[in-house]
N, C-alpha and C positions, 0 to 999 in steps of 0.2 A: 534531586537533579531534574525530575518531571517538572517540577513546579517553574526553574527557572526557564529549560528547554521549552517551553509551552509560550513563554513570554517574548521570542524572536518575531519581530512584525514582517521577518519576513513570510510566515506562512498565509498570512492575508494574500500570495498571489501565488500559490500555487494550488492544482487541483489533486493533485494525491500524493503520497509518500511512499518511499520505500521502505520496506519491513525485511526483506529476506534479501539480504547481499550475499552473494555467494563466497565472498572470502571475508566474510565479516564473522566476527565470531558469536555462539548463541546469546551472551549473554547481552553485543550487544545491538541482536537484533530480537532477544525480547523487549529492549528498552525501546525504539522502533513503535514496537509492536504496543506497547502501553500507550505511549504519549499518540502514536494514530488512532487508537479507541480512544482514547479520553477525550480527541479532539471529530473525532467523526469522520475521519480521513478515506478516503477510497484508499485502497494499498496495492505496491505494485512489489516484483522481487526481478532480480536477474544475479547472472552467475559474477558476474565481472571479472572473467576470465581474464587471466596474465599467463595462463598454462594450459594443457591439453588436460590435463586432468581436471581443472577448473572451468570446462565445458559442460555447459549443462545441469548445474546442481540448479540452478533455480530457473524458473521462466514467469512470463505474466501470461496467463488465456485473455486473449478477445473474442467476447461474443463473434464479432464479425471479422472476415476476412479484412488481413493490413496489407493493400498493394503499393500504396503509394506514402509517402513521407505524410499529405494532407490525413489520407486514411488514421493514420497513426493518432496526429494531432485532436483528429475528429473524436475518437474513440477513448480519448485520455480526456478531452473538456466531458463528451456524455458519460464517463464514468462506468464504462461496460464493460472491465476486465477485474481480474482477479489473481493473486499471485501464487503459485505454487514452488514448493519446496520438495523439488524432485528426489533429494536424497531420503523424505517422509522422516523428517528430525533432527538433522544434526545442523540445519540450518536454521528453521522453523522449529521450535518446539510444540507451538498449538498444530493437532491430528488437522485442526481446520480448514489448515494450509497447504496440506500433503495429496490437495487434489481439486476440484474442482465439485461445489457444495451443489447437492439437487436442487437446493431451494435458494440458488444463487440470487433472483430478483429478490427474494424477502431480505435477505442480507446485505444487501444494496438498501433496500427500504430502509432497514435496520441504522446504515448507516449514515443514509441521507438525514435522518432522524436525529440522531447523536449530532451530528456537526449543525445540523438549525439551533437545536439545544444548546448546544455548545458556545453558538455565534451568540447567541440572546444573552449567556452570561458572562459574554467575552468581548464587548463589541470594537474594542480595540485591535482585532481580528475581522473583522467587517471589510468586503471591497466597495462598499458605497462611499 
């Protein structure tokens, strides 16, 4: 199922993916979680609340303050957030994502890395 999800041309126009939906279930937001690393993806999560108790199991951190709608857009094209899985599992399986990593820029590095990589053996994924 990787192999074919990987092959959608629409990912050539977006900048990151969601990994931790809040009413998604684990399994399949470890599949999420695979095909963003295979592809080098910045990752994002939210709760996608339809209920009060569906408040809150996931959020994304942004390095910087989001005040405006533009803030927002700025902060998803530089790729300065990170997603966390507030309930630490039952949304997220990787501990990775159960909080916000100290060595956040290397794992940003990490990933910028993977998706150059990635685009070179994929260039049908390319926005040029």
């Amino acid at each position: 199922a990787i192999d074919r999800a990987k092959l959608n041309p629409a990912y050539r126009f977006i900048s990151a993916m969601e990994i931790g939906n809040g009413r998604g279930k684990l399994e399949e937001n470890k599949f999420s979680t695979r095909l963003a690393n295979l592809m080098g993806f910045r990752v994002t999560a939210a709760s996608d609340s339809h209920a009060k108790t569906d408040v809150g199991k996931c959020a994304t951190y942004f390095e910087r303050d989001i005040r405006t709608e533009e803030d927002l857009v700025a902060e998803l094209k530089a790729g300065r957030f990170w997603p966390i899985d507030r309930t630490r599992g039952t949304v997220l399986a990787d501990p990775l994502y159960h909080d916000v990593p100290v060595d956040l820029h290397d794992r940003w590095a990490d990933m910028d890395a993977a998706h150059r990589e990635y685009l070179e053996s994929n260039p049908f994924h390319r926005r040029d």
